[in-house]
C-alpha positions in Angstrom: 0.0 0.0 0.0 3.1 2.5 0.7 4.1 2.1 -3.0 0.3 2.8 -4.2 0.4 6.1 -1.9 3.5 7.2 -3.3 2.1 6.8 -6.6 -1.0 8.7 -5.8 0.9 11.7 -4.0 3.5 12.2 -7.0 1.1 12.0 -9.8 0.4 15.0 -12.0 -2.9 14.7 -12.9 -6.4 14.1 -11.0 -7.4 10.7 -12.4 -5.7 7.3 -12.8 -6.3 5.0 -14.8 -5.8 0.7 -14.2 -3.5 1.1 -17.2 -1.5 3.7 -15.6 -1.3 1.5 -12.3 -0.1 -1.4 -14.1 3.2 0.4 -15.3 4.0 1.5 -12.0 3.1 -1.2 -9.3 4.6 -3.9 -12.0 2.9 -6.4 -9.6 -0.1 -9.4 -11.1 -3.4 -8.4 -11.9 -4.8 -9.7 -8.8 -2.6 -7.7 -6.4 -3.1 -4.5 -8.2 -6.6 -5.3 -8.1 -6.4 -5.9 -4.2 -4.6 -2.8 -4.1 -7.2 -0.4 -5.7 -10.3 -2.1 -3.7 -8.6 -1.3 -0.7 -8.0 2.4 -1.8 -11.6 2.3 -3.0 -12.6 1.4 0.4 -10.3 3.6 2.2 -11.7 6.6 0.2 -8.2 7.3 -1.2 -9.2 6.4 -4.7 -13.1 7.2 -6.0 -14.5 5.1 -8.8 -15.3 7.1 -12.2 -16.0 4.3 -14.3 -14.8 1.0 -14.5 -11.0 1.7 -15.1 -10.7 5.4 -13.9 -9.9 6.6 -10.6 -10.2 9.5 -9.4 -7.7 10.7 -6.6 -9.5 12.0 -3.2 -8.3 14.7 -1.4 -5.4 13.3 1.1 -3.6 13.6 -2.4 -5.1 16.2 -4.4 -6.0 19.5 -2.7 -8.2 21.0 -5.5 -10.6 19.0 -7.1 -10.7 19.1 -11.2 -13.2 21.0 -12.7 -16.2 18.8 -14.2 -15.3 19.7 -18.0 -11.9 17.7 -17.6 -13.7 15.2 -15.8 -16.0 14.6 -18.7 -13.4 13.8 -20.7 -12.3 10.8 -19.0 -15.8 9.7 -18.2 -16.8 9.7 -21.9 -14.3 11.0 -24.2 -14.0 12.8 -26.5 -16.8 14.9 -24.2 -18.6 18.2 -25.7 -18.5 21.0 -23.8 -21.7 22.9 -25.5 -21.2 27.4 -26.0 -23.7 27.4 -23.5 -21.7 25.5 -20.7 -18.5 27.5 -21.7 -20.4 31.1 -21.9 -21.9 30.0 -18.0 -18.6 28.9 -16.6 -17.0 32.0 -17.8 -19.2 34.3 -16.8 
């Protein structure tokens, strides 16, 4: 579990994906799989889709804004003039 939190403190961006977790804890399937269910339970990790992680806040302090999270929920996502003209102002 130390090496998944040092994973999930020294990432850049605000969602993981399994692919990206199998590069870096290099362990089987099932212990990376043990790994992320106990971060799911934890609360460390938050479940976007089957795949996609988002990480909580002991690791993030600012959560991503919903357009970028969009993206990785269906991508590629619209983001309509309407939505863009009301988040700007």
């Amino acid at each position: 579990m130390k090496k998944l939190d040092h994973i999930l403190h020294n990432w850049p961006a605000h969602v993981i994906r399994d692919v990206d977790l199998m590069t870096e804890l290099k362990t089987s399937t099932a212990g990376r799989h043990r790994l992320v269910n106990r971060a799911l339970k934890s609360g460390d990790l938050v479940r976007l889709k089957r795949g996609c992680y988002l990480i909580a806040k002991p690791y993030k302090k600012e959560l991503p804004d919903t357009f970028s999270l969009a993206h990785y929920i269906y991508g590629p996502s619209y983001i309509s003039l309407e939505s863009a003209l009301s988040f700007h102002g």
